[in-house]
C-alpha positions as CSV (number, residue, x, y, z in Angstrom):
1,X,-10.7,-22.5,-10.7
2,X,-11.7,-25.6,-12.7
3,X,-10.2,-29.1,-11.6
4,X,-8.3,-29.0,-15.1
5,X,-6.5,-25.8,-14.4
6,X,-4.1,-27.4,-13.2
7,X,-4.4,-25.6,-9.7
8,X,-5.6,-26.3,-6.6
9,X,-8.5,-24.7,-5.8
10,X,-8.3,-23.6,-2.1
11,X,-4.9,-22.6,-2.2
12,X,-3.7,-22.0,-5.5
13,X,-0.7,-24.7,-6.0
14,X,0.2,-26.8,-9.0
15,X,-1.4,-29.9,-8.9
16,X,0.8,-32.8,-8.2
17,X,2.5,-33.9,-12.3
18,X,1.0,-30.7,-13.8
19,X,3.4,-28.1,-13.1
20,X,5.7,-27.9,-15.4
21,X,2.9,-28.3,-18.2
22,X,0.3,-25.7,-16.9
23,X,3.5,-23.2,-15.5
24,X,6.7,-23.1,-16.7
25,X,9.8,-22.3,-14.6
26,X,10.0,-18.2,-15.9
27,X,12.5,-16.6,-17.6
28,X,14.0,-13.4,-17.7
29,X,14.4,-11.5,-20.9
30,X,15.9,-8.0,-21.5
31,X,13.6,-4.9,-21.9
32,X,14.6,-2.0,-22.3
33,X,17.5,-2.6,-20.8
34,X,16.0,-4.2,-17.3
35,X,16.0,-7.6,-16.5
36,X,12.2,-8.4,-16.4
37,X,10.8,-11.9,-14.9
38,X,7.0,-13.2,-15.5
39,X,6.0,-14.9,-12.3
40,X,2.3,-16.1,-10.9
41,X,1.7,-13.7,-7.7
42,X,-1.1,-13.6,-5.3
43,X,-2.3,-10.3,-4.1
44,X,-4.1,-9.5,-0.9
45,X,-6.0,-6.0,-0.9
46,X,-8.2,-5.2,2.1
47,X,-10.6,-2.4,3.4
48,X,-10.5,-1.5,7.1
49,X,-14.2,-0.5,7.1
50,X,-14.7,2.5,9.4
51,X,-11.1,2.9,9.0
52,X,-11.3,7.2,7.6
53,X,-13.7,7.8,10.4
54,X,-11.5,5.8,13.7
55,X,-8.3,8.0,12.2
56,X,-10.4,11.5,11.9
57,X,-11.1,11.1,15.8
58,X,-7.6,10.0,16.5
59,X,-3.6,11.2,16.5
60,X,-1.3,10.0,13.7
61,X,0.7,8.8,16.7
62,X,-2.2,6.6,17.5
63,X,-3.4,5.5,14.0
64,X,0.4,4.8,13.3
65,X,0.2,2.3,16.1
66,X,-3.3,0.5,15.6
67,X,-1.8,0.0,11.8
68,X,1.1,-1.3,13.0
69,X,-0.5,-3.6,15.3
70,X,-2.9,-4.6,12.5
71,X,-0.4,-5.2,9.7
72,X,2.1,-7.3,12.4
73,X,-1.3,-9.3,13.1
74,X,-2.1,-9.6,9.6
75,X,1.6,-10.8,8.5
76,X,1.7,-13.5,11.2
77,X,-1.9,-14.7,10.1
78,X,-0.7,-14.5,6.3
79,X,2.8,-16.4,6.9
80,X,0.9,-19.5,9.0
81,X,-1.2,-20.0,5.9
82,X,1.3,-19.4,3.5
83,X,3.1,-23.3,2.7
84,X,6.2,-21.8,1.7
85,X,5.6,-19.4,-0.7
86,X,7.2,-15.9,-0.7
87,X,5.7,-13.1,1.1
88,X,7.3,-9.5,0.0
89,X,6.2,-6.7,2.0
């Protein structure tokens, strides 16, 4: 991002004075009958490379468990890093 987007670069934040020009506080509106909301979100997508192959050779049991054990990993990781902000799973 550039220094005038009114981010931070590394971690995405407002910059200090410029949030409520660059992002204002959202609203909800009605559509079609559903409250709908506008929000800035960060989204995490990740390949386990090798991942198809490890499973083939293994029981669901077993990939269940290693997936488990990754995601739990991964959350802890994620929420250390996070500075406040929401996670949803």
């Amino acid at each position: 991002m550039s220094p005038t987007s009114g981010f931070c670069g590394e971690c995405g934040s407002p910059l200090a004075g410029q949030a409520a020009a660059v992002a204002p506080a959202p609203e909800a509106v009605q559509a079609h009958g559903a409250t709908v909301e506008r929000r800035v979100v960060s989204v995490l997508f990740a390949d386990l490379v090798g991942f198809t192959t490890l499973s083939e050779a293994r029981d669901s049991e077993e990939v269940r468990e290693l997936l488990s054990r990754y995601f739990e990993t991964a959350r802890t990781l994620i929420e250390r890093s996070r500075d406040g902000r929401e996670i949803h799973r």
